[in-house]
ROZA-840124 format. One record per residue: residue number from 1; x, y, z of N, C-alpha, C, CB in turn. Coordinates in steps of 0.001 Angstrom, whole numbers, always signed. Glycine has a CB too. Layout:
! residues N
<NUM, <X, Y, Z>, <X, Y, Z>, <X, Y, Z>, <X, Y, Z>>
...
This chain:
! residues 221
<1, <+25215, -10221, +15808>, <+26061, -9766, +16917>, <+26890, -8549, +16515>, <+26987, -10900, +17384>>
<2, <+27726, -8291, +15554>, <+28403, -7523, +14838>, <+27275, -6165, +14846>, <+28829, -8288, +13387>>
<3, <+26146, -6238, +14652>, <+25277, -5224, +14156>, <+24923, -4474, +15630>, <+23888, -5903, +13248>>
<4, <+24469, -5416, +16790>, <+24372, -4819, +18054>, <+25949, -3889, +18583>, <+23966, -6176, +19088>>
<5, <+27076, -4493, +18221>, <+28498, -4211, +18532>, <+28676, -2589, +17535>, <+29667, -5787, +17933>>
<6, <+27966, -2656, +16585>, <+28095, -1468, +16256>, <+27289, -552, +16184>, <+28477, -1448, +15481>>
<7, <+26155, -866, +17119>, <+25054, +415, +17129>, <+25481, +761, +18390>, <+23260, +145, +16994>>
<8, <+25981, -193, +19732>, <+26568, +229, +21046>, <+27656, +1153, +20527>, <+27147, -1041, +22024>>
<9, <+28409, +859, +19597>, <+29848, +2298, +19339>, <+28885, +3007, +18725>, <+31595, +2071, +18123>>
<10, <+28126, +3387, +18219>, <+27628, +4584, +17458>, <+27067, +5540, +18678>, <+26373, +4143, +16252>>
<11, <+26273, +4717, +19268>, <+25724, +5463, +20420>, <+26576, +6093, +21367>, <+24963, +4671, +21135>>
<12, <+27520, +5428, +21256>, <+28687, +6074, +22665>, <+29481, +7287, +21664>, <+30294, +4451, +23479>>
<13, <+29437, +6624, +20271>, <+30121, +8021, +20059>, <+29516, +9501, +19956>, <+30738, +7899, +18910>>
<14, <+27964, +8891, +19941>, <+26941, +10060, +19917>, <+27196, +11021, +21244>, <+25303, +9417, +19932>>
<15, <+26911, +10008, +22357>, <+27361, +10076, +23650>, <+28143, +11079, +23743>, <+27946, +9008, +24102>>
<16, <+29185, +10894, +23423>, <+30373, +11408, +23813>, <+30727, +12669, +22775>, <+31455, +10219, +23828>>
<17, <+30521, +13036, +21757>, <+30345, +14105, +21308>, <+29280, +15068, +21421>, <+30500, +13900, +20427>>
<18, <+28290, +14674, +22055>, <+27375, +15376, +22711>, <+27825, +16280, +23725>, <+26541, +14573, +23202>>
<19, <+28498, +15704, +24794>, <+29497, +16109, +25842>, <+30364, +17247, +25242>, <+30433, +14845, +26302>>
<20, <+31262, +16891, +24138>, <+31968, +17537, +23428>, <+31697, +19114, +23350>, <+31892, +16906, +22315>>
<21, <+30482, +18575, +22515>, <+29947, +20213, +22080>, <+28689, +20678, +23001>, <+29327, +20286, +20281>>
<22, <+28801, +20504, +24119>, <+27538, +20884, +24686>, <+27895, +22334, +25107>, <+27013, +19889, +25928>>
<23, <+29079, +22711, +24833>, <+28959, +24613, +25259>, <+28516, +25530, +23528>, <+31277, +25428, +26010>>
<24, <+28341, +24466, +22846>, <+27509, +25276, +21831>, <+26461, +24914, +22010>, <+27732, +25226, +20487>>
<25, <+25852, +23374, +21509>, <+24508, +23305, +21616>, <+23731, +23458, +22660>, <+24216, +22414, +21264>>
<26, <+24365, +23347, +23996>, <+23533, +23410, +25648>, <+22659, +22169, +26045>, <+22322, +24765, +25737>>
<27, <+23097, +20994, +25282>, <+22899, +19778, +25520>, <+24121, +18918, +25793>, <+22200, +19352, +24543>>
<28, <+24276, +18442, +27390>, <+25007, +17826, +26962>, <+24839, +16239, +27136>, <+25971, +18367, +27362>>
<29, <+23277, +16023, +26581>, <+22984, +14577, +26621>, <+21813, +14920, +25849>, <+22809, +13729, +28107>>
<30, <+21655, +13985, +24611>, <+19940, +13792, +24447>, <+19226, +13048, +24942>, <+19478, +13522, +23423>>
<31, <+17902, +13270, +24675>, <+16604, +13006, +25373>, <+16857, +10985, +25192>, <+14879, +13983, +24298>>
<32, <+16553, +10155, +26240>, <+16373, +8752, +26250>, <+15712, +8785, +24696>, <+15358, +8103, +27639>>
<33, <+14522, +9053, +24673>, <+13807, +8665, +23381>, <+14201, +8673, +21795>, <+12823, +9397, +23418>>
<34, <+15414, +9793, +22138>, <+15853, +9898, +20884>, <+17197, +9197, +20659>, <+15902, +11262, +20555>>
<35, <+17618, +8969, +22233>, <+18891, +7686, +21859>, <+18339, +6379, +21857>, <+20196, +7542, +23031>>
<36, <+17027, +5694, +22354>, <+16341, +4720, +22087>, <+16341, +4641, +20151>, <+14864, +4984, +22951>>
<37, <+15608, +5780, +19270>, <+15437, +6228, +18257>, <+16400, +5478, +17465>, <+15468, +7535, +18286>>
<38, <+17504, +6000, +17824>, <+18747, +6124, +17112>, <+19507, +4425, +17183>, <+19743, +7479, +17954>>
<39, <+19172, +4018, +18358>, <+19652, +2503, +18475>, <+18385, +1538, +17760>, <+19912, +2052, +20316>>
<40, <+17285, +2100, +17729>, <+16566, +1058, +17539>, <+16281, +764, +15728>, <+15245, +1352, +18460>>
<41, <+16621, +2526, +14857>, <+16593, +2128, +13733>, <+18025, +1488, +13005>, <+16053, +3196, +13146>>
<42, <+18098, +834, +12005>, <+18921, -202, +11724>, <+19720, +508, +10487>, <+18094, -1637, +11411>>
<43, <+20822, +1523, +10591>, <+21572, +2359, +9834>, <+21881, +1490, +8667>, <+22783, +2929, +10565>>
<44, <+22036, +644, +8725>, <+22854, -455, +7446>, <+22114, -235, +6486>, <+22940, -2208, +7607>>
<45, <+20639, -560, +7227>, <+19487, -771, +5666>, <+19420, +769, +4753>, <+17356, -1172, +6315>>
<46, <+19633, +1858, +5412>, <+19766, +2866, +4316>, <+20525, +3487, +3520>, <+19502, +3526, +4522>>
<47, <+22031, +2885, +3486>, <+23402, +2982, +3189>, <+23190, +1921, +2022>, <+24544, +2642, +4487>>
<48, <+23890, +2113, +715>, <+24496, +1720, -486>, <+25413, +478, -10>, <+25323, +2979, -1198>>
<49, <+24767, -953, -235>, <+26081, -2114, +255>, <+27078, -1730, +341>, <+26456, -3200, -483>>
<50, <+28006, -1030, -1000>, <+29366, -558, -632>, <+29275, +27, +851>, <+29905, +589, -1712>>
<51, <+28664, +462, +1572>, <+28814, +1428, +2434>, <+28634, +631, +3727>, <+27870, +2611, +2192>>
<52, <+27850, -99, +3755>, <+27442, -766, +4684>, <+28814, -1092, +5817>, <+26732, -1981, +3988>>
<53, <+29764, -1355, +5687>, <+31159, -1428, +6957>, <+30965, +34, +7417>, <+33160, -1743, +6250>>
<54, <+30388, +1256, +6759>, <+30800, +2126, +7394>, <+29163, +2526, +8290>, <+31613, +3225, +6343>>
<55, <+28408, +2211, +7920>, <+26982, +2407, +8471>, <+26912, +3033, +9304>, <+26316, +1510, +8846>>
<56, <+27668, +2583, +10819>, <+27551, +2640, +11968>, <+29002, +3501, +12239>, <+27267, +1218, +12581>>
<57, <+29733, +4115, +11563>, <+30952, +5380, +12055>, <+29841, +6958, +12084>, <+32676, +5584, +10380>>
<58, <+30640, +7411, +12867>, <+30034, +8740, +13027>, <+30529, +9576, +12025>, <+30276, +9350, +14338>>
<59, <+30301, +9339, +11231>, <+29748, +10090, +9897>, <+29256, +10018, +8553>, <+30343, +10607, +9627>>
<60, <+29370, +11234, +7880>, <+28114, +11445, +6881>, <+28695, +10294, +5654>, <+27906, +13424, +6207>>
<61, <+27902, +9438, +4894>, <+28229, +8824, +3514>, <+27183, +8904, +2710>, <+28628, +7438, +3525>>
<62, <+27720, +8800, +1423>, <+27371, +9274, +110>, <+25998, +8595, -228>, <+28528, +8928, -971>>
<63, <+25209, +8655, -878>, <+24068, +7981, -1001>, <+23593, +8152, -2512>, <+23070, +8478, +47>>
<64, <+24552, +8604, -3278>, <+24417, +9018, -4787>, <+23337, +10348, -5081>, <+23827, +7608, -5641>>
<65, <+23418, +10513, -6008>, <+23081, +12099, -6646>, <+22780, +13208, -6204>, <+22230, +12201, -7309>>
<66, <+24575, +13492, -5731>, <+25542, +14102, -4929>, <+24753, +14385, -3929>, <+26295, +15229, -5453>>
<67, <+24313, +13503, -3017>, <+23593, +13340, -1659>, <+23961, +12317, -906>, <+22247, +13194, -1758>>
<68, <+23704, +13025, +627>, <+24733, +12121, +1722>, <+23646, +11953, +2976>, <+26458, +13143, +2339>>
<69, <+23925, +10394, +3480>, <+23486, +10842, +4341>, <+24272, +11100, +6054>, <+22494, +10124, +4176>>
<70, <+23275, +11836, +6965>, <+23933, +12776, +7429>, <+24993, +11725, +8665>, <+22772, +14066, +8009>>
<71, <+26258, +12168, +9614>, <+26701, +11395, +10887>, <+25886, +11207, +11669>, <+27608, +11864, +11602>>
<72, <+25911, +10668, +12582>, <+24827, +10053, +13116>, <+24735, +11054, +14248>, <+24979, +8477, +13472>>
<73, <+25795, +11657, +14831>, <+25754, +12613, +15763>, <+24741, +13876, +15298>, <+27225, +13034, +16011>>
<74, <+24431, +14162, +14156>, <+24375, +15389, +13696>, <+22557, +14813, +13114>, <+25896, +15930, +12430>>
<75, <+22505, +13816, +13262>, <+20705, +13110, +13430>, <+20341, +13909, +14975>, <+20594, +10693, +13678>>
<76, <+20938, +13041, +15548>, <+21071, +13115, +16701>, <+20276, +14394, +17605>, <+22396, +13070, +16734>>
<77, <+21106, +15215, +17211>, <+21087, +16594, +17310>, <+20267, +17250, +17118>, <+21713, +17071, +16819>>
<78, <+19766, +16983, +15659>, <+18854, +17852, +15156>, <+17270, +16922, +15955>, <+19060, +17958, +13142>>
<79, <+17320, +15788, +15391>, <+15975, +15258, +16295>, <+15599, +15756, +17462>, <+16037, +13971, +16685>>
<80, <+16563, +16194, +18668>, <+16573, +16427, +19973>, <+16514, +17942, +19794>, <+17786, +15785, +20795>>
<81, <+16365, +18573, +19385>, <+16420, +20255, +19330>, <+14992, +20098, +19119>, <+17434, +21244, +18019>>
<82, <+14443, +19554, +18250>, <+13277, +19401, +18059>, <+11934, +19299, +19152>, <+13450, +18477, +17412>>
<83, <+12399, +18641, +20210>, <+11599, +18297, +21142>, <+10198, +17540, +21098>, <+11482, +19290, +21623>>
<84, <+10192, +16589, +20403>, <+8935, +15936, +19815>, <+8414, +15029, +21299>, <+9378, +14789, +18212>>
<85, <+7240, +15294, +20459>, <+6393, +14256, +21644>, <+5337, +12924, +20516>, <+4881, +15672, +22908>>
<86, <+4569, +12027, +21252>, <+4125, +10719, +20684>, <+2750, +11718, +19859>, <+3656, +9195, +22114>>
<87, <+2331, +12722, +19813>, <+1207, +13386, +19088>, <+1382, +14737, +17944>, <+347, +13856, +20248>>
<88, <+3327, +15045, +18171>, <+3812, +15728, +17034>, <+3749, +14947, +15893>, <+5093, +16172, +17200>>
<89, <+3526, +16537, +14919>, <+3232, +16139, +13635>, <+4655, +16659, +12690>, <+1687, +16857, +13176>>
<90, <+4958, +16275, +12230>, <+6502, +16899, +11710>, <+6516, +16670, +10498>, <+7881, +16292, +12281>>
<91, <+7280, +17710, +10044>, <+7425, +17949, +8252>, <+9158, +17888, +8055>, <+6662, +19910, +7587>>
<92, <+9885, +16998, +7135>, <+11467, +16976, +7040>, <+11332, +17520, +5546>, <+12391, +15285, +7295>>
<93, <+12334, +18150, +5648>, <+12793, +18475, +3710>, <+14201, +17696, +3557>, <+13202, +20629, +3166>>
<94, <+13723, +16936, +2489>, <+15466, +16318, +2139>, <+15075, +15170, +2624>, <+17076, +16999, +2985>>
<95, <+14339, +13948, +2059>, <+14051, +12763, +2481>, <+15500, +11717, +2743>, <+13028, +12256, +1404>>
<96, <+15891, +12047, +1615>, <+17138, +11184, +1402>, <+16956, +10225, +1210>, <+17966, +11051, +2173>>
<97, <+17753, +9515, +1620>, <+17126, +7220, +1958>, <+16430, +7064, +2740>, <+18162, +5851, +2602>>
<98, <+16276, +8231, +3654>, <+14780, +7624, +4527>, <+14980, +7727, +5994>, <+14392, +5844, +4249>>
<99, <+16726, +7730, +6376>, <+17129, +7300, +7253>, <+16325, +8407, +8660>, <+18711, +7197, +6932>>
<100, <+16659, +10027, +8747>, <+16063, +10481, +9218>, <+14195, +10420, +9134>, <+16739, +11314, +9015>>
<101, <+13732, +10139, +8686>, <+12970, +10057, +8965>, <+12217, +8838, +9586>, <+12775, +10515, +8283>>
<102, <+12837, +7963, +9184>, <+12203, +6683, +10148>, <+12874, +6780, +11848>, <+12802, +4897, +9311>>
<103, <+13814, +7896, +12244>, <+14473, +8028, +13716>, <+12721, +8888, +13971>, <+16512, +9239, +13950>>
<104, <+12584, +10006, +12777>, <+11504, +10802, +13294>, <+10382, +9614, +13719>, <+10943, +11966, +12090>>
<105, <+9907, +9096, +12744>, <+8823, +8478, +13107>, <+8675, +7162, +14802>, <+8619, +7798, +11619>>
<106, <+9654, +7300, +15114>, <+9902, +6640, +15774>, <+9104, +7302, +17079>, <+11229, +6403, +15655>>
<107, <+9476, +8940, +16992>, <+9458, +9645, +17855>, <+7748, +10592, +17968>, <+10801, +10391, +17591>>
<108, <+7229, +10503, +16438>, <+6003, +11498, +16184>, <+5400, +10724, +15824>, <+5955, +12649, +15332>>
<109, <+3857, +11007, +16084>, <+2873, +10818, +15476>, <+2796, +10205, +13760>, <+2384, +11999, +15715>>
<110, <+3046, +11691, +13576>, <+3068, +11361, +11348>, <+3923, +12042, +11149>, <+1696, +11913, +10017>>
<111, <+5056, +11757, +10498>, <+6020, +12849, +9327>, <+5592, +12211, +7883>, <+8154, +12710, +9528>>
<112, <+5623, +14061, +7733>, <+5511, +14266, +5789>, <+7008, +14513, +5871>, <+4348, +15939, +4836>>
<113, <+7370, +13745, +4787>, <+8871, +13947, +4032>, <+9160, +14532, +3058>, <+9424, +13021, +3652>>
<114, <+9654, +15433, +2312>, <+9969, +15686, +493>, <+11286, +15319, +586>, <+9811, +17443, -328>>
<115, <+10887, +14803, -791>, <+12650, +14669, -1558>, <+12973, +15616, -2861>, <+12952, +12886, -2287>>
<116, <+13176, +15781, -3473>, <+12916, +16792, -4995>, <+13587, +15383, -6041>, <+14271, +18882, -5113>>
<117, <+14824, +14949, -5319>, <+15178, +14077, -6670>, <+14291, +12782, -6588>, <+16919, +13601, -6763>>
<118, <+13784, +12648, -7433>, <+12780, +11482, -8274>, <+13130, +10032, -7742>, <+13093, +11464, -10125>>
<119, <+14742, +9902, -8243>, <+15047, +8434, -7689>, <+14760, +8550, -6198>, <+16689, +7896, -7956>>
<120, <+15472, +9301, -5062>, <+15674, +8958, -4457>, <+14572, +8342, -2956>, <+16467, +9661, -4632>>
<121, <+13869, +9519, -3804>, <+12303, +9792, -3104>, <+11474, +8352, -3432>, <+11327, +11363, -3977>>
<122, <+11881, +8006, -4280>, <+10717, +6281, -4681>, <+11329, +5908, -3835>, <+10663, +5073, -6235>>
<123, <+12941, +5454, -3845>, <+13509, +4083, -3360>, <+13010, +4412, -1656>, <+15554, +3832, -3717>>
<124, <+13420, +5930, -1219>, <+13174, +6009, +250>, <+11893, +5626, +702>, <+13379, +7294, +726>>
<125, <+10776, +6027, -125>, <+9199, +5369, +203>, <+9216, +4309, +34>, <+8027, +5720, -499>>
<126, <+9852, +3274, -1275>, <+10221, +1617, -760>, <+10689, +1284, +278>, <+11080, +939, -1408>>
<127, <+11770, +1353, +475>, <+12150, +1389, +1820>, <+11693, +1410, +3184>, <+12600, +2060, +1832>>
<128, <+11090, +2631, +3212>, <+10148, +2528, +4541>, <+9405, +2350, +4632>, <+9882, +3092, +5194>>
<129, <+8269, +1851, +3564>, <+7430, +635, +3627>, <+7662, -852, +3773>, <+6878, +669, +2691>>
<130, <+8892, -1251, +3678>, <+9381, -2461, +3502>, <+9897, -2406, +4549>, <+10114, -2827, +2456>>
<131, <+10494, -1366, +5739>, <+10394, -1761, +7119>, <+9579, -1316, +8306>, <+11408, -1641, +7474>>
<132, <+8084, -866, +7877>, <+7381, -1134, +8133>, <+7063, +129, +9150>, <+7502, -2338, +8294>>
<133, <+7969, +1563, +8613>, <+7382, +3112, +8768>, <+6240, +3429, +8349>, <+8072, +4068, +8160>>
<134, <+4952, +2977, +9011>, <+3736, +3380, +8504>, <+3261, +4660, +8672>, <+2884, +2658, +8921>>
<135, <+3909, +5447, +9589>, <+3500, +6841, +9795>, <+4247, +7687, +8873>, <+3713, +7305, +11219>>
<136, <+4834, +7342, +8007>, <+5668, +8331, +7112>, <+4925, +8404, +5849>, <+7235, +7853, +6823>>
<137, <+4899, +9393, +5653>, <+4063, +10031, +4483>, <+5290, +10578, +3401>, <+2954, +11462, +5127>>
<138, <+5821, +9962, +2090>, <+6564, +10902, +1111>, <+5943, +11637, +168>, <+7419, +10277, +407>>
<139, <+6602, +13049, -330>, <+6311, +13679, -1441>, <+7402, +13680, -2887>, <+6085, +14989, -889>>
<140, <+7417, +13497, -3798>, <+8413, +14011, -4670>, <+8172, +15149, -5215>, <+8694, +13248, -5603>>
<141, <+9168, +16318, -4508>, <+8912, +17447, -4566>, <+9585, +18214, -4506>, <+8338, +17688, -4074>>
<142, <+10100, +20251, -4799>, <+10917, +20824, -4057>, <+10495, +21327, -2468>, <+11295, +21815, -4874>>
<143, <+11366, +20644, -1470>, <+11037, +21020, -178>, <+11135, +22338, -24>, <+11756, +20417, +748>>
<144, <+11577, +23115, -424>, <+11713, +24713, -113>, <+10368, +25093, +128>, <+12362, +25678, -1348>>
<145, <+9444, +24917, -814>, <+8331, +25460, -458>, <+7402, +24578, +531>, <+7706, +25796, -1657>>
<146, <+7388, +23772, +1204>, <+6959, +22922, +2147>, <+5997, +22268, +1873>, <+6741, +23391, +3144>>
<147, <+4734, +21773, +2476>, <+3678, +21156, +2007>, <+2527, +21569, +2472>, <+3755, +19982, +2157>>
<148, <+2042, +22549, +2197>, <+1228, +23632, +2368>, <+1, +22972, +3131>, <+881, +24365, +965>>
<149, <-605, +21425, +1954>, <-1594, +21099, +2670>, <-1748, +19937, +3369>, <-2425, +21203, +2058>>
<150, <-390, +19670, +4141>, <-402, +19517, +5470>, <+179, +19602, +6283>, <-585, +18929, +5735>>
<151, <+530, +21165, +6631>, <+460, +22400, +6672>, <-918, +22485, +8214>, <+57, +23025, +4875>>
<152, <-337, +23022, +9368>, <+464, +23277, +10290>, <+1208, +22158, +10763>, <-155, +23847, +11191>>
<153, <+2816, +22353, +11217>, <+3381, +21473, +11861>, <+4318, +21579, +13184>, <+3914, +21001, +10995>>
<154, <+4275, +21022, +14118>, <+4735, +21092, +15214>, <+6172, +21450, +15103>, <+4452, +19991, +15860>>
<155, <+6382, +20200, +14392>, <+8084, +20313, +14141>, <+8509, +20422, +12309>, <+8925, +18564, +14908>>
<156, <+9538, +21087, +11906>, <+10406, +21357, +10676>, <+11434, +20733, +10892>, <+10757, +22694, +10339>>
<157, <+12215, +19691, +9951>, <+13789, +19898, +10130>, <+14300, +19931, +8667>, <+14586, +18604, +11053>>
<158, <+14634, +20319, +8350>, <+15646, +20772, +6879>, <+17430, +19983, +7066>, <+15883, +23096, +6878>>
<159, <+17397, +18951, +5768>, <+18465, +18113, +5806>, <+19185, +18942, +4859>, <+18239, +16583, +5471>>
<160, <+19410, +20233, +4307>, <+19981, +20482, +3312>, <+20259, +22260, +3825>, <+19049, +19994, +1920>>
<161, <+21091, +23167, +3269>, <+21316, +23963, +3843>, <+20896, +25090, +2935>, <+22469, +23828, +4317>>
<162, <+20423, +25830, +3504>, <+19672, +27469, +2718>, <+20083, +28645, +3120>, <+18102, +27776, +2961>>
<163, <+20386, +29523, +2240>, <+21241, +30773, +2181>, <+19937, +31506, +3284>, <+21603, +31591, +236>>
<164, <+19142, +31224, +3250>, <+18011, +31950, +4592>, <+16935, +31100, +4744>, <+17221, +33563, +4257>>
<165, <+16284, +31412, +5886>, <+15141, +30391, +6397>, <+13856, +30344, +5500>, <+14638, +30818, +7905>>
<166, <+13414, +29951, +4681>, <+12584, +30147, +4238>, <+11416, +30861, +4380>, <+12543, +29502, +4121>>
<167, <+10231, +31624, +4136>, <+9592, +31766, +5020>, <+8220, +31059, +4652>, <+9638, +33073, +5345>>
<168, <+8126, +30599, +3129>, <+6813, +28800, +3420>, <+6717, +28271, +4582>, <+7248, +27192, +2653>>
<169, <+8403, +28113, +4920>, <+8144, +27214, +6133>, <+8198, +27383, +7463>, <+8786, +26374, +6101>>
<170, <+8238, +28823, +7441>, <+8203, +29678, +8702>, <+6410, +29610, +8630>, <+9138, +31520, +8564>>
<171, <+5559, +29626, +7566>, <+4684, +29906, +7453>, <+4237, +28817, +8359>, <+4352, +30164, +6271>>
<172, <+4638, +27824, +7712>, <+4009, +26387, +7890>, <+4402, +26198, +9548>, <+4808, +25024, +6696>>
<173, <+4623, +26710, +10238>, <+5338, +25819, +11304>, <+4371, +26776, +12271>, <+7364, +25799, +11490>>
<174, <+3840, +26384, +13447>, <+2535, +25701, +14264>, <+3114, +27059, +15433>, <+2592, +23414, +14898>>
<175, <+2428, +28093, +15972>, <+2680, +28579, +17525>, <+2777, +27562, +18169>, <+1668, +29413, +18236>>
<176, <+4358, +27613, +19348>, <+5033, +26816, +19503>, <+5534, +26112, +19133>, <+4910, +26552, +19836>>
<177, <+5831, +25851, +17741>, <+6841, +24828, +17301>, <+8037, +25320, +16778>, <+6331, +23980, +16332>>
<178, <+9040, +24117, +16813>, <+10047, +24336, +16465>, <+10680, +23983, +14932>, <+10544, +23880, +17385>>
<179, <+11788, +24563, +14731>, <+12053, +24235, +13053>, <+14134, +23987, +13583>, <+11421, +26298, +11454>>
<180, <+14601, +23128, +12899>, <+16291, +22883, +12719>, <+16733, +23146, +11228>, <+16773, +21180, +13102>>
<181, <+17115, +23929, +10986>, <+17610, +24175, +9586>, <+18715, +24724, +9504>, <+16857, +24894, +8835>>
<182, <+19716, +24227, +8553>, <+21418, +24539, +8486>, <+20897, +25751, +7649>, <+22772, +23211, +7606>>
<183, <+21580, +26931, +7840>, <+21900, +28175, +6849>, <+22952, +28415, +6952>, <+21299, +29378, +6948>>
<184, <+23670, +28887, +5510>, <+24417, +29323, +5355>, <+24924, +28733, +3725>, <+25034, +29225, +6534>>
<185, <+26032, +29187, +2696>, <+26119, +28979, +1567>, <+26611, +28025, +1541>, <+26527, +29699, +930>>
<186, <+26581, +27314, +80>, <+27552, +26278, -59>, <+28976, +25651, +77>, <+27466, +26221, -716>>
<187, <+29693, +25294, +903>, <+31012, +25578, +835>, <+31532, +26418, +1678>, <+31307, +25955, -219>>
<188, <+30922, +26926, +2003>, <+31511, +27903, +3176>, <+30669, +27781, +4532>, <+31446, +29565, +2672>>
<189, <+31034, +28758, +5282>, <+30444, +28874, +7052>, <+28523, +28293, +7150>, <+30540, +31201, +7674>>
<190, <+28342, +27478, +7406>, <+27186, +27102, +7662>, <+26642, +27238, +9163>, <+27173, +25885, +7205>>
<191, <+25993, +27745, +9564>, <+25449, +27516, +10889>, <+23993, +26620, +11031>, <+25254, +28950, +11474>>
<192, <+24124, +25364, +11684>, <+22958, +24824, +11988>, <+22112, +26085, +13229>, <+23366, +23144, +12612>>
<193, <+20821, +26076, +12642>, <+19662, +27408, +13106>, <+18349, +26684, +13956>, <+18859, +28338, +11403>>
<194, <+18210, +26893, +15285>, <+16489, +26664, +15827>, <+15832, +27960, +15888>, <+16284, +25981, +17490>>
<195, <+14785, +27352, +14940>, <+13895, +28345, +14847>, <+12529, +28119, +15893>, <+13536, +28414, +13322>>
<196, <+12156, +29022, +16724>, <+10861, +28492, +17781>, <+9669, +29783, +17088>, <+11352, +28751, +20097>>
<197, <+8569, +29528, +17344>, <+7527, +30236, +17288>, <+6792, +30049, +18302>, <+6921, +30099, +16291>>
<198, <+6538, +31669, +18936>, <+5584, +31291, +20250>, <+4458, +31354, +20115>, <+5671, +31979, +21353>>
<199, <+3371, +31378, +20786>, <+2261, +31195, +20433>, <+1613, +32657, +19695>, <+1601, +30643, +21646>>
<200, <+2274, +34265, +20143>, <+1814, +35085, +19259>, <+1948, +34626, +17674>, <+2473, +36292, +19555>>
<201, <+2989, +34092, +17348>, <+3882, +34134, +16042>, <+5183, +34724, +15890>, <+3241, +34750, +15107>>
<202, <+5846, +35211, +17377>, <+7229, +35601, +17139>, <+8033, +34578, +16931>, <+7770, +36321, +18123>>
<203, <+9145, +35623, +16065>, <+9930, +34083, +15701>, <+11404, +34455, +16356>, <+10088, +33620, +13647>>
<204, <+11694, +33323, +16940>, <+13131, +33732, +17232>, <+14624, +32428, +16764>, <+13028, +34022, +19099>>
<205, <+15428, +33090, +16596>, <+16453, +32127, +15830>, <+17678, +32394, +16763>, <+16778, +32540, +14043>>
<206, <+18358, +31019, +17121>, <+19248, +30765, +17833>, <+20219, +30148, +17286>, <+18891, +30268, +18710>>
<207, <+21415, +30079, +16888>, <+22628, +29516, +15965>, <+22997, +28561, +17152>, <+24020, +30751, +15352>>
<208, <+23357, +27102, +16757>, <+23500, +25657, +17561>, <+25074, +25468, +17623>, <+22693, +24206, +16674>>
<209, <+25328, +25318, +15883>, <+27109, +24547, +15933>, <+27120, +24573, +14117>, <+27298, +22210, +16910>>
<210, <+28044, +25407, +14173>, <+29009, +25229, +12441>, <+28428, +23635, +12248>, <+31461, +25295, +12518>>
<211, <+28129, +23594, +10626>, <+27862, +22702, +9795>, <+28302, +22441, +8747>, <+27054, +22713, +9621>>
<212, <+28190, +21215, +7713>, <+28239, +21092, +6552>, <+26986, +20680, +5745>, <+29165, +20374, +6432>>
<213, <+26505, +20624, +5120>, <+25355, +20375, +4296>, <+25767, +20579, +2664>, <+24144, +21415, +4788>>
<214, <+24750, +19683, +2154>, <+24710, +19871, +679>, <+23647, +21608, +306>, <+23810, +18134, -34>>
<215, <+23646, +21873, -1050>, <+22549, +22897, -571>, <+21240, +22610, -698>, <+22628, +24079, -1195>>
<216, <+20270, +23392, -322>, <+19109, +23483, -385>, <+18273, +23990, -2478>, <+18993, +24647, +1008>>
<217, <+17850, +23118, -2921>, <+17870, +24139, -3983>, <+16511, +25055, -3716>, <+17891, +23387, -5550>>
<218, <+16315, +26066, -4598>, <+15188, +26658, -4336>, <+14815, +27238, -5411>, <+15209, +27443, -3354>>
<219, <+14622, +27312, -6518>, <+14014, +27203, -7817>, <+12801, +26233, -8313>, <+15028, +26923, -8552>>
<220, <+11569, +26986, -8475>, <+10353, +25655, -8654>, <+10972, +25131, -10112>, <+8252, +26280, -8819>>
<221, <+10223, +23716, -9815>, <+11090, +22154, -10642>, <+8999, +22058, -11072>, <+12367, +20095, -8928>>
């Protein structure tokens, strides 16, 4: 009961900060499917026990080696910029615990995930095998350079923030699809970025809403 009581406040607070900022993002509601998404995966299970009272507040907690995962508003967000449908194929960088990506899978076809750090990338593929994300595919890897071979993708979203858009993954990303990626430096002004590609290959970039993010690294490992 407690667990339904706090996915109804998460959602309303999604709700309602949606509203908030809808003269930046130009949403001021997401898509049913992705607030279905968001209620139906179970925040607790990817949070550190210590953490677990906070699971369900609208915001980001720690998840160890100095990685967080993200408020729930700011899932939210980025999933729905995205515009996925039941036959998108989507690529995330920054697996984390898993959490975004089991909202993705909820929503696509197949997501490929990378993580770069070692631990975190096993436990998150435990994890979402053990609740039973069969469409999620992990890599342990650096996401910067994307996953070449599989490689075109409808949708990009980048959990970590990069001094510029990459362009692997400009490469990688499908006429007509879309990409969500925070840019900007560490510590300072971040802008969450949609990137669209039309079907020539133009690319165009639209700034959403100031962010925080950990960074992106980008040095091959």
């Amino acid at each position: 009961m407690a667990r339904k009581t706090n996915i109804k406040r998460m959602l309303k607070d999604i709700e309602n900060e949606a509203k908030f900022t809808a003269s930046y993002t130009g949403r001021e509601r997401f898509s049913d499917r992705v607030m279905q998404a968001m209620g139906d995966v179970v925040r607790d299970k990817f949070v550190d026990s210590v953490a677990e009272d906070y699971a369900y507040d609208n915001g980001p907690l720690p998840i160890g080696y100095g990685q967080t995962i993200s408020q729930p508003y700011i899932v939210a967000l980025m999933t729905d910029l995205l515009d996925l449908t039941e036959d998108s194929v989507v690529l995330e960088i920054g697996t984390g615990s898993g959490y975004q990506a089991a909202i993705l899978s909820k929503l696509a076809k197949t997501v490929y995930s990378i993580e770069r750090i070692p631990e975190l990338c096993e436990s998150a593929r435990a994890r979402l095998k053990m609740l039973g994300y069969d469409n999620v595919e992990t890599l342990c890897a650096n996401g910067y350079y994307g996953w070449e071979e599989k490689a075109p993708f409808d949708a990009i979203t980048v959990t970590a923030a990069a001094a510029h858009i990459p362009q692997a993954l400009i490469k990688q990303l499908k006429p007509g699809g879309r990409m969500v990626i925070p840019v900007g430096l560490p510590y300072m002004h971040q802008e969450l970025m949609l990137v669209t590609k039309d079907q020539q290959g133009n690319i165009t970039t639209d700034a959403i809403l100031g962010v925080a993010f950990v960074p992106l690294v980008t040095e091959k490992e």
